[in-house]
C-alpha positions in Angstrom: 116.3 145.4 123.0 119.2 143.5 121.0 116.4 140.8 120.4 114.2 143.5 118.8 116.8 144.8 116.9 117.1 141.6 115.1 113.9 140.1 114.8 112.9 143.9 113.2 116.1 143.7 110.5 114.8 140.2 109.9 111.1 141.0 109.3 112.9 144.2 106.9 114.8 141.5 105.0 111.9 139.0 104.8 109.8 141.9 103.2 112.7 143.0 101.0 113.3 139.4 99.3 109.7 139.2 99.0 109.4 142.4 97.5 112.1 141.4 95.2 110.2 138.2 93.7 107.1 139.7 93.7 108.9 142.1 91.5 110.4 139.0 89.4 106.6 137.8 88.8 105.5 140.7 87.7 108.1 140.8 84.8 107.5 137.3 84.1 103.5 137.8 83.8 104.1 140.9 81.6 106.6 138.9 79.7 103.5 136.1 79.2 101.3 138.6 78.2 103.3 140.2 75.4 103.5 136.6 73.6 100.2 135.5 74.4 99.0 139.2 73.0 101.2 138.1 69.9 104.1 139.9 70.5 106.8 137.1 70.2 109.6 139.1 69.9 108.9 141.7 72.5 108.3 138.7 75.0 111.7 137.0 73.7 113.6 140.4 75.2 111.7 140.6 77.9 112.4 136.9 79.2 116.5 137.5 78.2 116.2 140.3 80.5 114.6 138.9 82.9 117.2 135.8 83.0 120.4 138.7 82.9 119.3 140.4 85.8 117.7 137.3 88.0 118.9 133.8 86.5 115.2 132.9 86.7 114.4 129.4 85.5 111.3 129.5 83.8 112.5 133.5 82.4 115.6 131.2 80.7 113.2 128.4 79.9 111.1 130.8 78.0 113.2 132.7 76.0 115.0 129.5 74.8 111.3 128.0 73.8 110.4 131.5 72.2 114.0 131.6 70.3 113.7 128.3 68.7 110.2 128.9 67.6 110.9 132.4 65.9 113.8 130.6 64.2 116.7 132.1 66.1 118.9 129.0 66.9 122.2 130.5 67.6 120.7 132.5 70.3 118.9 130.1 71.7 121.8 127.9 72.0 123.7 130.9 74.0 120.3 131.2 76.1 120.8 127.4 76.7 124.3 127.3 77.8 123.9 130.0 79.9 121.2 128.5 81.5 122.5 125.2 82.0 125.8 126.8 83.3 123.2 127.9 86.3 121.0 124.9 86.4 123.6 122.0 85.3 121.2 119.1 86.5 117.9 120.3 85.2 116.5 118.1 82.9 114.2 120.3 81.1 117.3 122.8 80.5 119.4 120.0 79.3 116.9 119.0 77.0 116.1 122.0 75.8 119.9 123.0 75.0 119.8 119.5 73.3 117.7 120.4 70.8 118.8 124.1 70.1 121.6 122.7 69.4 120.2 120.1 67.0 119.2 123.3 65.8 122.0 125.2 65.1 123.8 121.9 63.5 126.0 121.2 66.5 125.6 117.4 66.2 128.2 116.6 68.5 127.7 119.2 71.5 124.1 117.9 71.2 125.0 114.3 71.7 127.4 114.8 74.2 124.9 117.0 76.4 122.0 114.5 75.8 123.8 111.6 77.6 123.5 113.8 80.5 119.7 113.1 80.6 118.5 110.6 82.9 116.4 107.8 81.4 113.1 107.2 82.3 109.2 105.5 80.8 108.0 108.7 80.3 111.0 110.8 78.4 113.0 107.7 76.6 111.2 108.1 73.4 112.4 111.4 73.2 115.2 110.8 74.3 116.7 108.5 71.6 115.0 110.2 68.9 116.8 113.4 69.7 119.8 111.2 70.2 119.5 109.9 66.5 119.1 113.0 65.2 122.4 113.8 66.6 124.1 111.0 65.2 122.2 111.6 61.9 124.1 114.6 61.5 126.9 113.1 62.8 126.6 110.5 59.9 126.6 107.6 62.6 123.8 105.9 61.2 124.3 102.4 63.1 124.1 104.2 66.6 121.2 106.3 64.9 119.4 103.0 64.1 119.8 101.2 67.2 118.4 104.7 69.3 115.6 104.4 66.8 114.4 101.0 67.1 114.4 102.1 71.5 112.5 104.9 70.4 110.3 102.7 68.8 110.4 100.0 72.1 109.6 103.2 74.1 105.7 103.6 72.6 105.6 107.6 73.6 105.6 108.3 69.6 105.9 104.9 68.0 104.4 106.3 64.1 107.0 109.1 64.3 110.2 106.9 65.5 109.5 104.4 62.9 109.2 106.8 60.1 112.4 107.9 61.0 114.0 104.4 61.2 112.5 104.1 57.4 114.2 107.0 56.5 117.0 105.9 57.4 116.9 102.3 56.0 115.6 103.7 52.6 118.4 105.6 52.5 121.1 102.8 53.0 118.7 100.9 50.1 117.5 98.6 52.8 113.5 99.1 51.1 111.9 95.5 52.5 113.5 96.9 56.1 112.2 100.6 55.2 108.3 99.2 54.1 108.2 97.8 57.2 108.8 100.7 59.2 107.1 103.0 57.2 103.9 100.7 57.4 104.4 100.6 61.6 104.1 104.4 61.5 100.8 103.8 59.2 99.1 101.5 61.5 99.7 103.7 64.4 98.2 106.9 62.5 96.5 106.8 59.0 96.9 110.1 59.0 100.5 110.2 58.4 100.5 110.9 54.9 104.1 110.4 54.3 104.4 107.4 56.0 101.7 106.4 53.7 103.4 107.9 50.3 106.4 105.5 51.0 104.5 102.6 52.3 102.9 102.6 49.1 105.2 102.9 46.8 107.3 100.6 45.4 110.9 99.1 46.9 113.0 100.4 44.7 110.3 103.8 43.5 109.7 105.9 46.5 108.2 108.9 44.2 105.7 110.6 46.2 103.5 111.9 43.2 103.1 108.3 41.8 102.4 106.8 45.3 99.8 110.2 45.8 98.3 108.8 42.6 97.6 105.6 44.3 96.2 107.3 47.5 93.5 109.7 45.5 90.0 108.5 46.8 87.5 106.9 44.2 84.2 106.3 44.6 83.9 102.5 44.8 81.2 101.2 42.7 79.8 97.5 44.0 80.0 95.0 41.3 77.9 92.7 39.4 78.6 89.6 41.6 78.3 91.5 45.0 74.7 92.6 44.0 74.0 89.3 43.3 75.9 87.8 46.7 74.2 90.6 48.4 70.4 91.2 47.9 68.7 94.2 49.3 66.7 93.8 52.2 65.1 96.1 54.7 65.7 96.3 58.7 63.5 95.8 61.0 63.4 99.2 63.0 61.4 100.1 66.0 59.1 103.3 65.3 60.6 106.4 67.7 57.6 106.9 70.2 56.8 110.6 71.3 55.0 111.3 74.5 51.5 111.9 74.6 50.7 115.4 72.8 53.9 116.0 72.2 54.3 117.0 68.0 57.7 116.5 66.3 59.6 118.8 63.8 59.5 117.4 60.4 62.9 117.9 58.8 63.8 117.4 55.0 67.4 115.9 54.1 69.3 116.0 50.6 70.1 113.0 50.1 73.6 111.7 48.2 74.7 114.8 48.0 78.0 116.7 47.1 80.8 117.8 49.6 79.6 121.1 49.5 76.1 119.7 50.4 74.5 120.3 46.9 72.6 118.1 44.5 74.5 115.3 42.8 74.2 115.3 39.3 71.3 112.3 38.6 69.0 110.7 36.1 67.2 108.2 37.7 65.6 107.5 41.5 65.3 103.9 42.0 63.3 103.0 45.4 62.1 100.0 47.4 59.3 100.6 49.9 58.9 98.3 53.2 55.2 98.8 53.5 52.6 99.4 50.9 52.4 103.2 50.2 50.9 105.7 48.3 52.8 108.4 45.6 51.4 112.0 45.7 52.3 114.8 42.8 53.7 118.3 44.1 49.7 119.4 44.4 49.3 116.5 46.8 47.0 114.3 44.2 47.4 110.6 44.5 49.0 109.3 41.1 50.2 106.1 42.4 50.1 103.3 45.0 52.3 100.2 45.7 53.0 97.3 47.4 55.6 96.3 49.8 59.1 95.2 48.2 58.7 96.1 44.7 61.0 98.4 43.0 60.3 101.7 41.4 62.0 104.2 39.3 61.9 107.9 38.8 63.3 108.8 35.3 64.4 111.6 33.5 64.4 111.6 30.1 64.7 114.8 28.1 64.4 116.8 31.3 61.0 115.3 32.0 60.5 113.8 34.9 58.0 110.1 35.1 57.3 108.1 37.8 58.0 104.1 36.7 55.8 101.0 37.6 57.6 97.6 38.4 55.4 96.5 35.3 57.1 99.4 33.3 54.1 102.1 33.2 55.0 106.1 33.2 53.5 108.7 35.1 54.5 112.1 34.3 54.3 114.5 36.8 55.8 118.1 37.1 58.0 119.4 40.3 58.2 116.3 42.3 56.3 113.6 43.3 56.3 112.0 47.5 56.2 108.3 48.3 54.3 107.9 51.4 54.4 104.6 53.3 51.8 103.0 55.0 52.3 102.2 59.2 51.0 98.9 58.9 52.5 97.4 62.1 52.6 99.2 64.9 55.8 98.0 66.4 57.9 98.1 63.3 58.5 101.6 61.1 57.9 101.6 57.7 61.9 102.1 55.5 62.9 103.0 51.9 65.6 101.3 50.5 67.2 103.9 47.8 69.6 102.0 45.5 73.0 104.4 44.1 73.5 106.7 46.4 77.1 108.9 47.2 78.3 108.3 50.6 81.7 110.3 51.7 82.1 112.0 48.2 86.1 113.4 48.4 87.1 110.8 51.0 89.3 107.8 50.9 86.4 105.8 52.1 84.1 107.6 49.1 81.0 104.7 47.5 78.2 104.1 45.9 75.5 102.1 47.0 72.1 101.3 48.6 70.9 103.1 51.7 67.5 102.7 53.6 65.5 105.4 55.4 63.0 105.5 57.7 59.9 108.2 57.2 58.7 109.5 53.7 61.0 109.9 50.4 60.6 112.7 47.7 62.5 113.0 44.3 62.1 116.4 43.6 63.4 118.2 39.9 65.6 120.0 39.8 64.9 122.3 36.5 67.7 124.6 36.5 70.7 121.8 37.5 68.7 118.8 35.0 68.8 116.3 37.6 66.5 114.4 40.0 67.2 115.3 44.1 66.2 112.6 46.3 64.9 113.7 49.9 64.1 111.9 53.1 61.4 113.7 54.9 61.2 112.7 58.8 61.0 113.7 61.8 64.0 115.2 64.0 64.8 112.7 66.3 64.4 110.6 63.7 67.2 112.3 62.0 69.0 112.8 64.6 69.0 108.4 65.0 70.7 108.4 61.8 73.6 110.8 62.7 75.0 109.6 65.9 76.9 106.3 64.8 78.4 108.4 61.9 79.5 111.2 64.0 80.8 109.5 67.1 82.1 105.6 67.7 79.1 103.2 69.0 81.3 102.2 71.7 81.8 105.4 73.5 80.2 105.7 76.8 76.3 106.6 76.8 76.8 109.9 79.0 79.3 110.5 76.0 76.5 109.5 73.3 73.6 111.4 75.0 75.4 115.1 74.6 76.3 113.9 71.2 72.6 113.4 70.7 71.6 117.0 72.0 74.6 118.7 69.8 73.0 117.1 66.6 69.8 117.8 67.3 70.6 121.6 68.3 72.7 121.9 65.1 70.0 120.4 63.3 67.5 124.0 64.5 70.4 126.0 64.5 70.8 125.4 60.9 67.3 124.1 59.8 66.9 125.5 55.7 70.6 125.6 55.0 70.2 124.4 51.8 66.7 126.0 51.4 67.2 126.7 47.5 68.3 123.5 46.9 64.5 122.0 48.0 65.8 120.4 51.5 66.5 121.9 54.6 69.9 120.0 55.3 72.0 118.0 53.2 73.7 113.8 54.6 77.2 114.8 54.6 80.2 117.2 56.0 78.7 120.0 55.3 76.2 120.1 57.3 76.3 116.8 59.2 77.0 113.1 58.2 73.8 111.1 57.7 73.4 107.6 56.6 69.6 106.9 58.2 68.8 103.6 59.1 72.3 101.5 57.9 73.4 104.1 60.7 71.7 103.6 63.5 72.9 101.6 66.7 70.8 100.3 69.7 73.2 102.9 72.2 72.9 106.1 69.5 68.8 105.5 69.5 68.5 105.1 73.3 70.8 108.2 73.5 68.4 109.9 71.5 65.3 108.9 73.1 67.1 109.5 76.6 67.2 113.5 75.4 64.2 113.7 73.2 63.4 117.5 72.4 66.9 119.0 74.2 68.8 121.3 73.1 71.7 124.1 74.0 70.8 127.6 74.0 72.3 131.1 74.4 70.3 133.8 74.5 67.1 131.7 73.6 68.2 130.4 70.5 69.9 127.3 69.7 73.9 127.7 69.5 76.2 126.9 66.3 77.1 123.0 68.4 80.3 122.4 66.7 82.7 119.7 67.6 85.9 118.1 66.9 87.2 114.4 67.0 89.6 115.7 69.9 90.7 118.9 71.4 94.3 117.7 72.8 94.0 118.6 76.1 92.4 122.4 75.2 89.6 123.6 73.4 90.0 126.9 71.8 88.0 129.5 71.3 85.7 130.8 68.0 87.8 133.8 67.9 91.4 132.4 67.9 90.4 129.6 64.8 89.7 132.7 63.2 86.0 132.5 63.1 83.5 135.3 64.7 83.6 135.8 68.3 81.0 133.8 70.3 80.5 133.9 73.7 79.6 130.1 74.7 82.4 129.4 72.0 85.4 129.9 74.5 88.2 128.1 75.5 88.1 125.5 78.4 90.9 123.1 79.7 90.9 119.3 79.2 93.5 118.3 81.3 93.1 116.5 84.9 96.4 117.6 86.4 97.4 120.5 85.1 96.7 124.3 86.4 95.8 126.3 82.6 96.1 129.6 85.0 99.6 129.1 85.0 100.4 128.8 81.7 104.1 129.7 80.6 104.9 129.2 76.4 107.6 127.0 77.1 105.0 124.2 78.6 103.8 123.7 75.0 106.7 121.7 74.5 106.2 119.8 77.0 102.4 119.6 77.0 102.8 118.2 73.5 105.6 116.0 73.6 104.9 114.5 77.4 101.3 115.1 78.3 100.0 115.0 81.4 96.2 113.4 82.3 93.7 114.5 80.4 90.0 113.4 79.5 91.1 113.9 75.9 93.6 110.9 76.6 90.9 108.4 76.3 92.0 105.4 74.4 89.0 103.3 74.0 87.0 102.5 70.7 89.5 105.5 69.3 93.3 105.6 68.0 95.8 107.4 70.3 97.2 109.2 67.8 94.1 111.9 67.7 95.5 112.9 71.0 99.2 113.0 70.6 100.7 112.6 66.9 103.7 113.5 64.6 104.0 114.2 61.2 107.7 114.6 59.3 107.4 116.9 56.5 110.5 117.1 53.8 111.3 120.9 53.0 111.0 119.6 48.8 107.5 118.9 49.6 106.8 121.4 51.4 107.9 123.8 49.1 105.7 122.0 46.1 103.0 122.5 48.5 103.7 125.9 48.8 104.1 126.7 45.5 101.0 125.2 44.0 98.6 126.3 47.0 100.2 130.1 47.4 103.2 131.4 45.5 106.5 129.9 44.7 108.7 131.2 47.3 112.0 129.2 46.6 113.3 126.9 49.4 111.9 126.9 52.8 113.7 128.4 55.2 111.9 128.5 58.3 108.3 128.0 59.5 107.6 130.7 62.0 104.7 130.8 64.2 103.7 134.6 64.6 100.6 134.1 67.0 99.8 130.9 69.2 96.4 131.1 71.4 96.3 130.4 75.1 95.2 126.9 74.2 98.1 126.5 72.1 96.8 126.7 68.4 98.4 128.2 66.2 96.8 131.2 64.8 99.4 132.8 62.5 102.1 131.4 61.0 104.9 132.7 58.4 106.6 130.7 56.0 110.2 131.9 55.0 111.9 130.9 51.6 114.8 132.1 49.8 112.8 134.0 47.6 109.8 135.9 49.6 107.4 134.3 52.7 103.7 133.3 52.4 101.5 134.3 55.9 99.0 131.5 56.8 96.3 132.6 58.7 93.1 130.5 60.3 93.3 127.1 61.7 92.0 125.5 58.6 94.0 127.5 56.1 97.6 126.7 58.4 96.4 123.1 58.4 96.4 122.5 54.4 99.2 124.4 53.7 101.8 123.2 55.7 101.8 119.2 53.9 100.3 116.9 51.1 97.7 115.4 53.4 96.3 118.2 56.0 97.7 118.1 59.4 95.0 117.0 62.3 95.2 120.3 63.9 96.9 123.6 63.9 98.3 122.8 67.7 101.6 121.7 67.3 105.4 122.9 67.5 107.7 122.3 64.9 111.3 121.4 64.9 113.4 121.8 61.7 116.2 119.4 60.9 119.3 119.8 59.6 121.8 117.4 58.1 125.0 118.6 56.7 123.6 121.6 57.6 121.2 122.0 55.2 117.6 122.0 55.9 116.4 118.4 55.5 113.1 118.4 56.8 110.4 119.6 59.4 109.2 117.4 62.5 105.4 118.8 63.6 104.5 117.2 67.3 101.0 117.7 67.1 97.6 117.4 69.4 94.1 117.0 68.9 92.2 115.9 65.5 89.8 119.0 64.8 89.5 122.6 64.9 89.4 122.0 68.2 86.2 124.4 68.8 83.5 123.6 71.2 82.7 120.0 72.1 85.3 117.6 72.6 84.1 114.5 71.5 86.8 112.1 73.0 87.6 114.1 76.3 83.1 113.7 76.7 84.1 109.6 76.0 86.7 110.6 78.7 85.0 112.6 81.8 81.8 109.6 80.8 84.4 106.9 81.6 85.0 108.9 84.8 81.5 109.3 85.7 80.4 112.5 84.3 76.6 112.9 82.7 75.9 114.4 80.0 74.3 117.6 81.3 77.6 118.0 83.2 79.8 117.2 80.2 77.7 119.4 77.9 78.1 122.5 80.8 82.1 121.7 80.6 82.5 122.9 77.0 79.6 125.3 76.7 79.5 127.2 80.3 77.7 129.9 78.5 74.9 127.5 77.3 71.4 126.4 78.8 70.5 123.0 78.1 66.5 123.2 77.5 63.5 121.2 75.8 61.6 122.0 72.2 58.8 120.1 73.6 
């Protein structure tokens, strides 16, 4: 009877303690819904309760994470101590009262709890920049140097540790020393705009404007000896071969056209045909007919239009006139070489030059704008051949490059007459997507395309809006959170190989960002590391000149604030604080261009002020992902390729909603 006595009390106990923690996890998952419903503040008291009543870990954990984001450093360094009186040899606790600390400018209670950390591969970077900062404050800048250059040694963020040692050396006047380290930082990430602004600018001038000056892109014209060193001549190109019966879609494409996908402002076509061909006015009558390799002209003079003979003769015409190449061989396609064209107008990489193009070209007129509009009209797939190397690296895997091949072609219906009034149906660059035709085309991007000739994603049976960034960081998040309409197929799907997105808490985005775990995002191959994982140092001066000229002058910057943060970890909302009002940034895209001189890869990042002699000094962003980060993920498809993945597979990953089906 004793015996049943006892094991009955111990079955009641069992039941109590479980009753209790089931009890603890249901605060904690109403905790997690508050900030993931937006509600930072509302969660923050809810986790402090939480860790009063229970001394939970990851209750403490998260309300020193939500402190330091919503700017509240003194409590979060009373949140830390607390915690770390209960948990003394938990690293993440340590850490995190480290940098609260760091925080609240109390340099040497920072340092002194740091050295508690244990050292290892995967946290040293961290580690001794954290320790730097300390000493930074601290005004030790010898130890500060020497944690900086094992920062560096430790690789985790090499462009951000060496910006930091060239902050350092500038400011001691050491500028050969700080160049150096500044361009380390550059080579790592190009775009870590400040890192660039002081690597090029000069040793003893580190003016950011001036070196801006330097950085604006120009449109790079080729000279008179590199035409001569350099004379045109067409590809051989293998015609794209249908199955029997099958009929393709005949596209028409804008051709040097603006960012914004419009016409470029232009007075003269000039064209060399591969083939002999024949020219046919806007009522389809034959005006003209040529041989291969000679070079024509279409002119406008007075706002009349004439089509020009190598041997100088002029043929008006009205509208637009449509030179039409002749298949002569059957195992080679006819191409256009079109001489002065825009290629990446508003980027760094911005020229003008010769491009060549497979299938028929028209030079329309363009009455209204005075200019002449040069179009490439071919087929789909064709087009599709001349996208894939501009969209995605030819070395990528060919799983990777065959869903590439069915996102441009789906984009391509999806969005087929974009730029209808304009006389085309799509224009060659960002703005719809970047075409270069036949200078474009690689032996893998026209196999992928021939591999999925005529498929395309679906919802609902109609093509879906295929958008894709350079890298998602681990998460892709959904058309709703980036601020866009919500879209079904458009949701938000996990990149990472060993991590359990179900059980999410807010304070893993700290460490998700600054020590990620596997992912198929992490893929390192053809493609720079710091698309995945990257850092960008922003001075609270510039800043504040951003601020200013993009929004409203708000006085200094006091705090950058975000208000909403998606389940994927994008920041949605974000307030910026000054001393004389605050400026809301809402969208991915808007938060992005507003936070820095060069816009930030993504909007999924924390950020970390730093103080020295307590005054605000700067902002650290640790960042992931290059992209809205919408849709496909280009690297994490080079990723779960590498790992064996097709590309019906792949495409199913980030569009579960989608059917993959044929036009043909």
């Amino acid at each position: 009877m004793k015996k049943l006595f006892f094991m009955l009390g111990l079955l009641a106990g069992m039941n109590n303690a479980f009753g209790a923690a089931y009890t603890i996890q249901e605060r904690l998952e109403e905790a997690s819904a508050l900030y993931f419903s937006h509600k930072p503040k509302e969660a923050l008291e809810k986790y402090v309760d939480i860790s009063k009543d229970t001394g939970e870990r990851t209750a403490f954990l998260n309300a020193i994470y939500i402190a330091m984001e919503q700017n509240r450093p003194k409590e979060a360094v009373d949140i830390a101590l607390e915690a770390y009186r209960l948990y003394p040899q938990d690293n993440d606790v340590i850490e995190m009262a480290a940098e609260a600390l760091l925080a609240d400018g109390q340099y040497a209670a920072a340092e002194r709890i740091l050295s508690l950390l244990p050292q290892d591969n995967k946290t040293a970077g961290f580690f001794h920049i954290n320790l730097a900062r300390a000493q930074l404050g601290l005004n030790e800048k010898k130890l500060a140097i020497y944690n900086l250059k094992q920062a560096v040694k430790a690789a985790s963020h090499p462009s951000l540790a060496n910006f930091l040692l060239g902050q350092v050396y500038e400011g001691d006047k050491s500028y050969k020393k700080a160049a150096e380290a500044y361009q380390k930082a550059v080579d790592y990430d190009h775009q870590f705009m400040e890192a660039r602004v002081h690597a090029a600018a000069d040793a003893k001038n580190t003016r950011a404007n001036e070196a801006l000056t330097r950085l604006k892109p120009k449109a790079k014209k080729a000279s008179k000896e590199e035409k001569k060193s350099k004379p045109l001549e067409h590809t051989s190109v293998q015609p794209l071969v249908l199955p029997p019966g099958v009929e393709e879609t005949e596209v028409k494409i804008g051709l040097g056209t603006t960012q914004s996908g419009l016409a470029s402002p232009r007075t003269q076509v000039t064209f060399i045909p591969s083939a002999s061909f024949t020219v046919q006015n806007a009522q389809g009558k034959q005006i003209a007919a040529g041989k291969a390799g000679e070079t024509w002209h279409v002119i406008l003079n007075n706002n009349k239009p004439v089509l020009q003979s190598p041997a100088g003769r002029q043929i008006a015409f009205t509208k637009s006139v449509t030179v039409i190449p002749t298949a002569e061989n059957p195992t080679q396609a006819p191409t256009f070489i079109v001489k002065n064209l825009l290629s990446g107008p508003g980027m760094s990489w911005a020229s003008v030059g010769a491009k060549e193009y497979r299938g028929k070209l028209q030079v329309l007129h363009n009455t209204s704008a005075h200019t002449l509009v040069p179009i490439n009209i071919l087929t789909l797939d064709e087009y599709v051949q001349g996208i894939i190397a501009s969209e995605m690296p030819n070395g990528f895997p060919t799983q990777a490059l065959r869903a590439q091949a069915v996102l441009a072609r789906t984009y391509a219906l999806k969005h087929l007459g974009k730029h209808k009034k304009q006389g085309y149906d799509l224009c060659d660059t960002q703005n719809c997507q970047v075409y270069n035709g036949v200078s474009a085309e690689t032996e893998a991007g026209n196999a992928a395309v021939e591999a999925t000739l005529g498929e395309v994603l679906t919802y609902e049976g109609k093509p879906i809006e295929s958008v894709f960034s350079a890298n998602c960081g681990g998460a892709t998040q959904s058309a709703k959170d980036a601020g866009w309409s919500t879209t079904p197929y458009l949701d938000s799907v996990s990149d990472y190989q060993e991590f359990d997105f179900q059980q999410l808490q807010p304070y893993h985005f700290k460490a998700l960002l600054q020590y990620p775990p596997a992912a198929y995002s992490k893929y390192d191959k053809n493609v720079s590391m710091a698309a995945f994982r990257w850092a960008r140092v922003v001075s609270e001066p510039e800043l504040r000149a951003v601020i200013k000229n993009q929004k409203k002058d708000i006085g200094q910057i006091t705090a950058l604030i975000p208000l909403e943060r998606s389940h994927a970890g994008y920041v949605t909302k974000l307030l910026v604080q000054g001393t004389k009002g605050t400026v809301t940034l809402n969208k991915e895209n808007v938060i992005r261009n507003n936070l820095s001189f060069g816009m930030l890869r993504s909007s999924y990042f924390i950020v970390q002020p730093n103080y020295e002699n307590h005054q605000l000094k700067y902002f650290v962003f640790y960042g992931g992902g290059w992209g809205h980060g919408v849709g496909f993920c280009q690297t994490g498809a080079a990723g779960r390729a590498d790992a064996g993945q097709g590309y019906q597979t792949i495409l199913k990953h980030y569009f579960p909603l989608a059917q993959l089906t044929s036009i043909q």
